[in-house]
Phi, psi and omega in degrees: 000154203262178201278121164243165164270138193330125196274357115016281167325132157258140198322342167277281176319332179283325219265312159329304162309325204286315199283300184306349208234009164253330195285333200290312170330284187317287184290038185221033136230077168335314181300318193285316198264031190247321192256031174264286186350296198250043162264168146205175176229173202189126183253151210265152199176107173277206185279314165330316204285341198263349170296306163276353141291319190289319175298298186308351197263282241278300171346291166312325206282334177293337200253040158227017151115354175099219166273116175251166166292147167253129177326115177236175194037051180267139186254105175287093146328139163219120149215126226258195205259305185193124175277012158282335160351120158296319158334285202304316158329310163295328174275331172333305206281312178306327201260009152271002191279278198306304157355299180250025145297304182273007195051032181301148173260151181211130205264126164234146196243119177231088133005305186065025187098332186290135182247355124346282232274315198333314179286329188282335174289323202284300179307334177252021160263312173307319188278021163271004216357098204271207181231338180199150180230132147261121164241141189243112167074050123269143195279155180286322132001260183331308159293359168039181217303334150348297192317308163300318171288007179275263160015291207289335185244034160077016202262063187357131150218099182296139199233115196263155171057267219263139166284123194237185215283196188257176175175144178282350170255349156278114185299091186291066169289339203290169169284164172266019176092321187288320190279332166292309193280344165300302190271344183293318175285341153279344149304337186230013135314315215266316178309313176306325190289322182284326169293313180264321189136079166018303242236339207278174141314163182235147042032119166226141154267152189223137159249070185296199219184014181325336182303316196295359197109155221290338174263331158322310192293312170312333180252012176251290170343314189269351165296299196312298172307299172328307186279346171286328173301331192238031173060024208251083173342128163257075178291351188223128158232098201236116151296101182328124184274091186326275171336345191220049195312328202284303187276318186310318202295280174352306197256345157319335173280329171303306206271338196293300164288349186273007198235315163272075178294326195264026175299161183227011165183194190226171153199117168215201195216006153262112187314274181321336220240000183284317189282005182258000196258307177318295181301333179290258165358300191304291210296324182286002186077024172271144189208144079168253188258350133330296169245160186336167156309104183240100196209206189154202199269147149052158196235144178214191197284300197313286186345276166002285179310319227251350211261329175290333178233050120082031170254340182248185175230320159191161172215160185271162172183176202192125204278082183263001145320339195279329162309356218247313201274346166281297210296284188287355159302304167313326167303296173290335159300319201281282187308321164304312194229011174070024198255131186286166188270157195287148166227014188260140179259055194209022118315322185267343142247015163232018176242019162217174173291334150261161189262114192276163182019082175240112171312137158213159174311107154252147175210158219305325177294318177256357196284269194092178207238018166242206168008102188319092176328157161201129170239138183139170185352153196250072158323291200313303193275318169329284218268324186300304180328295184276003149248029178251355152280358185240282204237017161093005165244127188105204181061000000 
């Protein structure tokens, strides 16, 4: 095993550590984060689906009192983890999308991985004094003493995409790791099976990342539970060495397979590290039923390309737009009718009528040649419906 960190550190700190020591990865592949740059996304829906959004939206508006004045001049904190991020990318786009519905200011703070800058963003958002802060997959630790000064003025701060320890002044928007990991992993039990053989070993390699936070570590625990259930070797269980993030996934793919020739698949929870596992295979000559299963977390522009031409096979990925349009529904109940905001993430599928951030799969059969799919509930015509019946914006 490769270089980890001192369990000395406490976990917030390792976690820290961790993110900087992901971003120098990232940019030291120029190619990934040029083709993060120039994705979109885009969600999928048929007439049918906007039709029942649009009746389910308008439903909800009643029964959450109907017509209100709608809330003006309101200020949106957002401060990310890294706006190289695809994730992130994605929430941005959502919450200058809703934004300039209502004619909202919206603040973007990007760290960029650094955690240094992290406090210095959580401080200079708060004294801009917004009306609600997003932050995404920061620890309440990273985010210092800002956090309380939020508390104390009143100030909402929703915490998006990875779920981090807890804290009473953070609003838990995020997934908890258990749900993604659950569907990746029966998808990708049942691809092995089909690929190797009912009857063969099933092999899996795993490249966690537990340092990064409490749901990574949550979606390797449930790997772990999963493959004991389904007989399912985890023969390689590998902590990413962050700092050499690149040559590690590379030569662990390597090494994986000349010592497993018969693996029958990958897992991993680093987004970037699916198409080096792929190039890693490419480079051994594996091809057809030779080779592994190959996927892992989130979908990004490279994946995509890789997924069209039969190199990646599937990735889990999960319509976290859709939180950013919960996040500012509540908001506007709140300010509009004075209704405290839901802090429970069992919001997103038991406080509307549709079920909301639910993971899905994508793989060569649904990636299709624009736009990056997202599937699942129809946020977008559901919320638009119901606040062009509460405040005359949007439908």
């Amino acid at each position: 095993m490769l270089a980890q960190f001192s369990p000395g550190f406490p976990s917030s700190r390792r976690a820290r550590l961790a993110a900087s020591a992901m971003a120098a990865a990232l940019l030291a592949v120029p190619s990934l984060a040029a083709a993060q740059e120039a994705a979109t996304w885009e969600l999928q829906k048929t007439a049918d689906d906007v039709a029942a959004a649009t009746a389910a939206g308008a439903a909800d508006a009643a029964r959450d009192g109907g017509k209100a004045e709608a809330p003006t001049g309101k200020k949106i904190g957002l401060l990310l983890l890294s706006g190289q991020s695809p994730a992130n990318q994605r929430v941005v786009s959502a919450a200058e999308e809703i934004a300039g519905m209502f004619g909202y200011e919206v603040i973007v703070c990007d760290p960029n991985f650094d955690p240094q800058k992290v406090a210095q963003c959580a401080t200079s958002l708060v004294a801009q004094q917004p009306d609600a802060i997003m932050s995404t997959s920061q620890s309440a630790l990273a985010l210092g003493s800002s956090l309380n000064d939020a508390a104390e003025a009143g100030i909402p701060w929703f915490s998006l995409i990875a779920g981090v320890d807890p804290h009473p002044a953070l609003i838990p928007y995020g997934i908890t790791g258990r749900e993604i990991g659950a569907v990746y992993d029966a998808w990708l039990f049942d691809e092995i099976a089909e690929r190797k053989g009912a009857d063969a070993p099933h092999k899996v390699m795993a490249l966690g990342a537990p340092a990064l936070g409490l749901a990574l570590l949550a979606q390797q625990e449930q790997l772990l539970e999963d493959a004991k259930a389904a007989n399912v070797d985890v023969a390689v269980l590998h902590d990413l060495d962050l700092p050499n993030v690149v040559q590690d996934t590379l030569s662990t793919a390597k090494q994986t397979i000349t010592q497993h020739p018969d693996l029958g698949g990958t897992w991993t929870v680093c987004d970037f590290c699916v198409p080096l596992i792929a190039q890693a295979f490419d480079t051994e000559g594996l091809a057809g039923d030779a080779r592994p299963v190959v996927g892992g977390n989130y979908t990004m522009a490279q994946t995509a390309d890789l997924l069209r031409a039969g190199k990646v096979d599937g990735v889990v990925d999960v319509p976290f737009e859709a939180s950013v349009y919960i996040a500012f529904d509540q908001l506007l109940q709140k300010w509009a009718r004075e209704k405290d905001i839901n802090t429970d993430p069992a919001v997103f599928t038991e406080g509307y009528a549709l079920k909301f951030m639910e993971p899905y799969m994508v793989t060569k059969d649904n990636i299709g040649d624009g736009a990056i799919p997202i599937f699942g509930a129809d946020y977008e015509d559901y919320f638009h419906a119901k606040w062009k019946e509460e405040f005359g914006v949007g439908g």
